[in-house]
GUFI-939882 format. One record per residue (C-alpha): residue number from 0; residue in one letter; x, y, z. Coordinates in steps of 0.5 Angstrom, whole numbers, plus 500, padded with zeros to 3 digits. Layout:
! residues N
(gugu NUM; A; (X; Y; Z))
...
//
This chain:
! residues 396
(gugu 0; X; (860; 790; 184))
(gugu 1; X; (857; 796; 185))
(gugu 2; X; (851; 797; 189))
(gugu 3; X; (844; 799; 185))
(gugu 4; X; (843; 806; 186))
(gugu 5; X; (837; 807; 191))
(gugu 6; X; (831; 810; 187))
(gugu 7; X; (827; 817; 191))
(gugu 8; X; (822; 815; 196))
(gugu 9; X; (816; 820; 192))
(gugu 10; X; (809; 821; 194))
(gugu 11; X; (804; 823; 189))
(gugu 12; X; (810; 825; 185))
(gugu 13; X; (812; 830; 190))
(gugu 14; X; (820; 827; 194))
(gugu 15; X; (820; 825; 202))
(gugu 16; X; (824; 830; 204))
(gugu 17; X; (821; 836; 200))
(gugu 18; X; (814; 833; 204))
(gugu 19; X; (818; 832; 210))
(gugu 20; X; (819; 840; 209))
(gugu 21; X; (813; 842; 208))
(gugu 22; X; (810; 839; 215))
(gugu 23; X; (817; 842; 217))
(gugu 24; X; (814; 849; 214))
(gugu 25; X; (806; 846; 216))
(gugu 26; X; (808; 846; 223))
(gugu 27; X; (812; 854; 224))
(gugu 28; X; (807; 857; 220))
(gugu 29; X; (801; 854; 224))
(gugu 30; X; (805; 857; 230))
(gugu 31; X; (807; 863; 226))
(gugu 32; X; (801; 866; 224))
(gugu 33; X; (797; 865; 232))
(gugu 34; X; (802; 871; 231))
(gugu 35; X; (803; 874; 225))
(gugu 36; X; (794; 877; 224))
(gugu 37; X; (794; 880; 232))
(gugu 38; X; (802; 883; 231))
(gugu 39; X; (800; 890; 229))
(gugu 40; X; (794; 891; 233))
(gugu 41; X; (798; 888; 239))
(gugu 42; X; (804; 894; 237))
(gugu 43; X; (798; 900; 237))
(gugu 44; X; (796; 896; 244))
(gugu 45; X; (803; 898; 245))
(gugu 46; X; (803; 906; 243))
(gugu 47; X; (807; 904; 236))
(gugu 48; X; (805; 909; 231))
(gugu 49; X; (804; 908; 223))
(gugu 50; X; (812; 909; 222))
(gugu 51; X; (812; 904; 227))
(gugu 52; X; (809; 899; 224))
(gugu 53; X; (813; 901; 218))
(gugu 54; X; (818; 899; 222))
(gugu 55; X; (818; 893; 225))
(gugu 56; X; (814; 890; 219))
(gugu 57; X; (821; 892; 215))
(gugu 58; X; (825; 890; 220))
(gugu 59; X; (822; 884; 221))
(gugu 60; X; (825; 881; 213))
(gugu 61; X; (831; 887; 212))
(gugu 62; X; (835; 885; 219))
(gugu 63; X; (835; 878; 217))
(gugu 64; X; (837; 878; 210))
(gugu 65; X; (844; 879; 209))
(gugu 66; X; (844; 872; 214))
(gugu 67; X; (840; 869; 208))
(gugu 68; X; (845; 869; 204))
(gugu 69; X; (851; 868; 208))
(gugu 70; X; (848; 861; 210))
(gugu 71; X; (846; 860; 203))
(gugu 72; X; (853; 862; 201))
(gugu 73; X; (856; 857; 206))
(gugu 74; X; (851; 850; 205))
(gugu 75; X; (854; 851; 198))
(gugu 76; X; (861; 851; 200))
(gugu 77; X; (860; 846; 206))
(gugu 78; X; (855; 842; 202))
(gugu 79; X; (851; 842; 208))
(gugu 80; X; (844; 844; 209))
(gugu 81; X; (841; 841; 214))
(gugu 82; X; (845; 844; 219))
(gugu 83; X; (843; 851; 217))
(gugu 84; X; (835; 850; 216))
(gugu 85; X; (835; 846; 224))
(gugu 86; X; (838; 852; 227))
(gugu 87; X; (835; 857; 224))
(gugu 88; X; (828; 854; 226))
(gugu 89; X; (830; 853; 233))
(gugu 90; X; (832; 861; 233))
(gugu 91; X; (825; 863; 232))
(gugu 92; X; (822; 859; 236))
(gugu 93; X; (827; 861; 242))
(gugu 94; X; (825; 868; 240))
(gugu 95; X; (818; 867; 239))
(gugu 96; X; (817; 866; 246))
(gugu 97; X; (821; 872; 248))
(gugu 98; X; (816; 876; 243))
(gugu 99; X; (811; 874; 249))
(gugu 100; X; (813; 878; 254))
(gugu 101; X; (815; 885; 251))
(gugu 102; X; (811; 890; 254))
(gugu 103; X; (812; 895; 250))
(gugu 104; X; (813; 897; 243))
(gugu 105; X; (821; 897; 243))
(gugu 106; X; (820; 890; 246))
(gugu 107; X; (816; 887; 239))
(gugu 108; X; (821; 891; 235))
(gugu 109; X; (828; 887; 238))
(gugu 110; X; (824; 881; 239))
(gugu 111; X; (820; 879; 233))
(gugu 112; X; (826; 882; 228))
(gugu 113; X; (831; 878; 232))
(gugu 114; X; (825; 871; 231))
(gugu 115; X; (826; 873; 223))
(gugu 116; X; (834; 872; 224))
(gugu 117; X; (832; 864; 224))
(gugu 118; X; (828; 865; 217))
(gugu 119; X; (834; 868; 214))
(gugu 120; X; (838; 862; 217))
(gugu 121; X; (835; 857; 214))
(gugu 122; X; (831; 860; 208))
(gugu 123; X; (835; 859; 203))
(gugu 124; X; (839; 852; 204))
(gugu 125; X; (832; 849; 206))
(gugu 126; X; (830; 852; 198))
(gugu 127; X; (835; 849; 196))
(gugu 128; X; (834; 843; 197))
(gugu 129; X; (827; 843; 195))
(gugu 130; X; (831; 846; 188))
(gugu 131; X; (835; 840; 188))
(gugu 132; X; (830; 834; 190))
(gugu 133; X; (826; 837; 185))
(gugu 134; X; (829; 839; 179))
(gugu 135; X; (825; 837; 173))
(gugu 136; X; (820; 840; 177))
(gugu 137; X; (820; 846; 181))
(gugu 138; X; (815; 849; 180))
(gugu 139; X; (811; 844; 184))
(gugu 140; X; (816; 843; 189))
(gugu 141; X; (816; 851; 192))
(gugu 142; X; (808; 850; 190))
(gugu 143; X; (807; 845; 194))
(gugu 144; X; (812; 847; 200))
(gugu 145; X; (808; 854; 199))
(gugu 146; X; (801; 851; 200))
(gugu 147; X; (804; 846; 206))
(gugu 148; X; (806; 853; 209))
(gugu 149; X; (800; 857; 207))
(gugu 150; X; (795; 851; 210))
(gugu 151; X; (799; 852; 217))
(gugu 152; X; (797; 859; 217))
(gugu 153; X; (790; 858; 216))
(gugu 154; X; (790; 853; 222))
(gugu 155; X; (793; 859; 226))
(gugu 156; X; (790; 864; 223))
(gugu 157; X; (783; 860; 225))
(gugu 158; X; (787; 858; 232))
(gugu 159; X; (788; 865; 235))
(gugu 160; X; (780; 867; 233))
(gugu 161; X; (778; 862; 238))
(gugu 162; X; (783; 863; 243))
(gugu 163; X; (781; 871; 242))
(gugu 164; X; (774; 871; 241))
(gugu 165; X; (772; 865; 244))
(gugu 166; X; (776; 864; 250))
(gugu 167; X; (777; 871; 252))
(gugu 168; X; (787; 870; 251))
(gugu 169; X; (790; 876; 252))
(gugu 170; X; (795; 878; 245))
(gugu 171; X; (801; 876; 250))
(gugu 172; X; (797; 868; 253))
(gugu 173; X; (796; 867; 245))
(gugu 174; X; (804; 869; 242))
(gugu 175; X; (806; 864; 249))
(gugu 176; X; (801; 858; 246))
(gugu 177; X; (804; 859; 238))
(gugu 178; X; (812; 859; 241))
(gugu 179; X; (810; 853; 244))
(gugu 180; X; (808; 850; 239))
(gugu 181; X; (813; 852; 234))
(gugu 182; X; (818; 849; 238))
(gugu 183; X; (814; 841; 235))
(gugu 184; X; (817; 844; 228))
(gugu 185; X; (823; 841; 229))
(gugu 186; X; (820; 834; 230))
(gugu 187; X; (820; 831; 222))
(gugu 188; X; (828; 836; 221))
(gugu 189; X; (830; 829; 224))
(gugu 190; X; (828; 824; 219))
(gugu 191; X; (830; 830; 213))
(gugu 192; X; (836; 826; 210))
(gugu 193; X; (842; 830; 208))
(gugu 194; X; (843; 829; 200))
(gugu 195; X; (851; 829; 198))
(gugu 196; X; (849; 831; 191))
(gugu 197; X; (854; 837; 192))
(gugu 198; X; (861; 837; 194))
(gugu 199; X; (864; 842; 199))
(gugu 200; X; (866; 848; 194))
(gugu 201; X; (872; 852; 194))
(gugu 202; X; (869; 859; 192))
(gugu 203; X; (869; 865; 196))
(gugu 204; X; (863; 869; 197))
(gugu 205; X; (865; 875; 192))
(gugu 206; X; (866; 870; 187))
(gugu 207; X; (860; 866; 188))
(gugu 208; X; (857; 873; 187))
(gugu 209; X; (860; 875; 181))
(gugu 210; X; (858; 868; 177))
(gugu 211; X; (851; 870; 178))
(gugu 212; X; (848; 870; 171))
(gugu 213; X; (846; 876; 168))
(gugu 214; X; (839; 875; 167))
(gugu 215; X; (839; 873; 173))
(gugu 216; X; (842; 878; 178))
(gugu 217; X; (836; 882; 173))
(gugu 218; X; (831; 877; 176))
(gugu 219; X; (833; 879; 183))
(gugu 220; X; (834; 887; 182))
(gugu 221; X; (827; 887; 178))
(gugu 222; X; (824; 883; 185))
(gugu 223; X; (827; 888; 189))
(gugu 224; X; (823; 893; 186))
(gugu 225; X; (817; 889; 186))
(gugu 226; X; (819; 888; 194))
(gugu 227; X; (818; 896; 195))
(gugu 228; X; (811; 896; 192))
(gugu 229; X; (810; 889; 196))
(gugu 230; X; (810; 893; 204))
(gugu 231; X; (809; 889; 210))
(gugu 232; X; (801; 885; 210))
(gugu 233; X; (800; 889; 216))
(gugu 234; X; (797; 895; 213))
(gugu 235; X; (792; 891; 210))
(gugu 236; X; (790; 889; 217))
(gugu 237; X; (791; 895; 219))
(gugu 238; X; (786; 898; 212))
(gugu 239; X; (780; 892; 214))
(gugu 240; X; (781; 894; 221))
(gugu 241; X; (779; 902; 221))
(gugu 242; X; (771; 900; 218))
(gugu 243; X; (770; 896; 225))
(gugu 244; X; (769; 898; 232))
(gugu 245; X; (770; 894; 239))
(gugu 246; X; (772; 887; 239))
(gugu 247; X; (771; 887; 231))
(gugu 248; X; (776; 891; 230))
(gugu 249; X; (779; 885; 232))
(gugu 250; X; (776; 879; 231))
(gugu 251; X; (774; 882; 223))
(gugu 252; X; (781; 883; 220))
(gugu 253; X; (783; 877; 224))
(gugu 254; X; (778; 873; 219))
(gugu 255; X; (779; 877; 213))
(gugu 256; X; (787; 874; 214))
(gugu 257; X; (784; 867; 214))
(gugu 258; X; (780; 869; 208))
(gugu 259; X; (787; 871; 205))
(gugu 260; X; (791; 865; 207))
(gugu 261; X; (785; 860; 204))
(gugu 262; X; (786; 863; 197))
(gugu 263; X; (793; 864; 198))
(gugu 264; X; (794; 856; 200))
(gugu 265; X; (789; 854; 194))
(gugu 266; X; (792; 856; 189))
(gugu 267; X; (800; 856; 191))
(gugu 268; X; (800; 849; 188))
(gugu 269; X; (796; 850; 182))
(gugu 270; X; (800; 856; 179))
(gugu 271; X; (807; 852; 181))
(gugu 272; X; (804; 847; 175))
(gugu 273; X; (802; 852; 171))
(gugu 274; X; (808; 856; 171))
(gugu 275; X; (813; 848; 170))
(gugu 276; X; (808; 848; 163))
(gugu 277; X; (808; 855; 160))
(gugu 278; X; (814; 859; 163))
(gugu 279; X; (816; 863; 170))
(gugu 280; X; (816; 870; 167))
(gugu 281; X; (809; 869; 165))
(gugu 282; X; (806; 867; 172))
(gugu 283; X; (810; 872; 174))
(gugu 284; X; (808; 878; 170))
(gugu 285; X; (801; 876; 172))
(gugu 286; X; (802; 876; 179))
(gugu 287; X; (805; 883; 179))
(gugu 288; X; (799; 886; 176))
(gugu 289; X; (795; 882; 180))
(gugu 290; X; (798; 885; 186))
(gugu 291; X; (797; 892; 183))
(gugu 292; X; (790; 891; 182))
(gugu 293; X; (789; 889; 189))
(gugu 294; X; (793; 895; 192))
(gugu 295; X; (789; 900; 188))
(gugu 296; X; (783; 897; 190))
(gugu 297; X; (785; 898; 197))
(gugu 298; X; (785; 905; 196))
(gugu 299; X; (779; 906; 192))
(gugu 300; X; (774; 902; 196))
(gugu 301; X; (772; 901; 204))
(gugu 302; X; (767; 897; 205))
(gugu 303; X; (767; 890; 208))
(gugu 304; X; (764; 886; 201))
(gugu 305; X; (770; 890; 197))
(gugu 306; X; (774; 887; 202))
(gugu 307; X; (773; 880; 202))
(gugu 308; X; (774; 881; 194))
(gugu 309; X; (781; 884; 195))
(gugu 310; X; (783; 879; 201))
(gugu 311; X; (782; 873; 197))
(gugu 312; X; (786; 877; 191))
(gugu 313; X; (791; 879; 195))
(gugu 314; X; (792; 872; 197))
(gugu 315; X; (792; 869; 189))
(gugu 316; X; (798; 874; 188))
(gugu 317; X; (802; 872; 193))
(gugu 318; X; (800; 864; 192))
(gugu 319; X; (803; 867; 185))
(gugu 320; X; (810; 870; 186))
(gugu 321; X; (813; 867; 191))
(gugu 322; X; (814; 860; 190))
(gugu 323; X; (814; 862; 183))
(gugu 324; X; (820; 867; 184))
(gugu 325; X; (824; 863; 187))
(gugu 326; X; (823; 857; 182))
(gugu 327; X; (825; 862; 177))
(gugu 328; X; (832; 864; 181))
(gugu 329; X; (832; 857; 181))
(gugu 330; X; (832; 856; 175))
(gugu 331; X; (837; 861; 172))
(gugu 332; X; (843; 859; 177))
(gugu 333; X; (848; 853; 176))
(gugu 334; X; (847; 848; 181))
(gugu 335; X; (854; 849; 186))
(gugu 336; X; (852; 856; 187))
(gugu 337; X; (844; 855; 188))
(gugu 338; X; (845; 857; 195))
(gugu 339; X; (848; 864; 194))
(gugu 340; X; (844; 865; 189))
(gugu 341; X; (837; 864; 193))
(gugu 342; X; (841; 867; 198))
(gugu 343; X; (842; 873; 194))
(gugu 344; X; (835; 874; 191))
(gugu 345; X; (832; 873; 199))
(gugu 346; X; (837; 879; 201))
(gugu 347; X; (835; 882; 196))
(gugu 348; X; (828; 883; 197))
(gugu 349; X; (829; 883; 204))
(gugu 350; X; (832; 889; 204))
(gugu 351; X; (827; 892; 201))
(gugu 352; X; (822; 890; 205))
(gugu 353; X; (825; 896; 210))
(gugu 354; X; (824; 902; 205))
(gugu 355; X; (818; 899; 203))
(gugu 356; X; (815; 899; 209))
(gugu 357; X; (818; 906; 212))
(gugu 358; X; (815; 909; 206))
(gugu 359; X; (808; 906; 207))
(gugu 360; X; (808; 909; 214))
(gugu 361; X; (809; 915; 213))
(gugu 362; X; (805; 915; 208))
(gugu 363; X; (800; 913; 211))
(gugu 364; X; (801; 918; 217))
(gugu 365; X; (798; 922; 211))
(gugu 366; X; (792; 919; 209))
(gugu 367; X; (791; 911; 209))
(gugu 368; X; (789; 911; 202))
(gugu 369; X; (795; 913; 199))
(gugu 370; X; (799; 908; 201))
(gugu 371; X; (796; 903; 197))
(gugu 372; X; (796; 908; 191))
(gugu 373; X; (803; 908; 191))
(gugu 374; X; (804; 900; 191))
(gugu 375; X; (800; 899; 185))
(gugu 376; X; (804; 904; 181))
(gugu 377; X; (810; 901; 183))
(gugu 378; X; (808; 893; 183))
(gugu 379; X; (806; 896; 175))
(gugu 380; X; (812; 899; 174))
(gugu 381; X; (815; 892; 176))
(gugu 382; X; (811; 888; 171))
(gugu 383; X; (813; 892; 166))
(gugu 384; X; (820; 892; 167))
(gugu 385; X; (820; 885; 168))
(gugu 386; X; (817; 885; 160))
(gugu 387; X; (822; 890; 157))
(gugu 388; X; (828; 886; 160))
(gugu 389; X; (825; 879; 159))
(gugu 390; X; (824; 882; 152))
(gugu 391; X; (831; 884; 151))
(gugu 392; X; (834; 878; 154))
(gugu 393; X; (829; 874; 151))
(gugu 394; X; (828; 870; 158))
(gugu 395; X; (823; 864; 159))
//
């Protein structure tokens, strides 16, 4: 007699396992981003120029990306992917706590590119999980992981103002806590269930990438070209900082951050439902233009009021894409090569990370403002390549 098949643990909707991640990514981003808003002042502390930060912002997603999605590659054919996930967080936090005693900009560079090499391990297999444990409901899933993510970053972005305004820690004592902590993000890894819904694949990585659809392998090259408007979140930070002085320099950018994470944290889930009703190109295309407006507005306006207003709208654009894109990628690829293909579209936008930030700093060695000029005209170029070919194909 057959043993009944068990039904899924879920909660308000949502499986364990996808909220068992979500505390995973809670945990890592609450350490993460301890790090991420004092990062490009700790660079400048260091002798780093604009290019430089181009650079390590760059290399911070680009180094790591052709590892994205070679590991999605091989949890497709392995049928694991716990093991990839587990290793890549335990990667960054043993870099995170390298990072803390660099003592020059080179040293930020080797480390926190190297600390990006855990994201490009478990990226795209812990992606797809979700994907599979949510199926009918992606959206949702990548939402709410994406808020879980984001509310982590709220309570680190909030932890390193206290540790630098009210407690008076160095940038290194604050990086040495936030690896600490990151080291509890493996934790609730334990209890995460490895699901045997796909067998081991016979497939090489040429051919998992040959059996990519066309629509999809467009997706993938229209994100990329939305990745060269979308630089690195530290010349924002860089842009708040140039209106203060003193320990406001410091403390002002660092809360504009929170304001950015609280927006983006609000609205990562709601807009993951939105787009399971309506359709992916839709949000998506909203959140190109989104995006464009808030870079265009950083280069018009320098003022503190202005920059509350555009944080909080460049929070709501990336609580937009990037759950979203992913579900897309989702959505357009077969289930026995999900992987790859999250793999594909990570590495992707990951090398494109670096030209784009490279090109930021440059342009910002001419003038701070023309950066963001640059990146709305191409985030507006996205979106209407994105509606030409969604058009053309006639993508949903």
């Amino acid at each position: 007699m057959n043993n009944p098949k068990k039904p899924k643990k879920e909660y308000f909707g949502i499986d364990k396992d996808v909220l068992l991640l979500t505390t995973v990514s809670f945990i890592n981003d609450l350490s993460s981003e301890m790090i991420m808003p004092i990062l490009p002042l700790f660079i400048t502390s260091l002798g780093g120029s604009s290019v430089v930060v181009g650079l390590i912002g760059g290399l911070k997603d680009s180094i790591s990306s052709i590892l994205k999605v070679i590991s999605g590659y091989y949890s497709d054919k392995t049928g694991r992917r716990k093991v990839f996930v587990f290793a890549g967080y335990l990667t960054s936090s043993i870099f995170k706590l390298l990072l803390s005693f660099s003592t020059t900009w080179f040293g930020v560079l080797f480390f926190s590119a190297f600390e990006r090499v855990g994201k490009g391990v478990r990226t795209a297999p812990r992606d797809a999980i979700i994907s599979d444990l949510m199926a009918e409901k992606r959206g949702m899933g990548f939402g709410i992981q994406r808020a879980g993510d984001t509310f982590g970053a709220i309570l680190g972005s909030v932890g390193v103002l206290i540790l630098f305004w009210y407690l008076y820690y160095d940038f290194r004592e604050i990086i040495l806590i936030s690896a600490s902590l990151s080291f509890l993000a493996l934790v609730p890894l334990y209890f995460l269930k490895e699901k045997k819904k796909i067998k081991r694949q016979n497939l090489s990585l040429k051919i998992g990438l040959k059996n990519l659809s066309t629509p999809l392998k467009l997706f993938i090259l229209i994100s990329g070209i939305f990745t060269l408007a979308n630089f690195s979140y530290m010349f924002y930070i860089l842009k708040a900082q140039t209106i203060f002085t003193g320990r406001l320099a410091i403390g002002a950018p660092i809360i504009l951050y929170i304001l950015f994470n609280i927006f983006y944290g609000i609205f990562a889930l709601p807009f993951g439902v939105l787009s399971d009703k309506i359709g992916r190109k839709k949000v998506i295309i909203f959140g190109y233009i989104i995006y464009a407006i808030t870079a265009f507005g950083f280069a018009l306006f320098n003022s503190l009021n202005y920059f509350i207003i555009l944080f909080a709208l460049y929070g709501i654009s990336y609580a937009i894409i990037e759950g979203n894109q992913r579900a897309y990628v989702s959505d357009l690829s077969s289930e026995y090569i999900r992987g790859t293909a999250l793999g594909t579209f990570h590495t992707i936008v990951g090398l494109m990370a670096l030209p784009s930030s490279l090109i930021a700093g440059y342009l910002w060695s001419i003038d701070p403002s023309i950066p963001f000029i640059y990146g709305g005209i191409v985030a507006l170029i996205s979106s209407m390549l994105f509606i030409i070919f969604a058009i053309k194909f006639k993508l949903s």
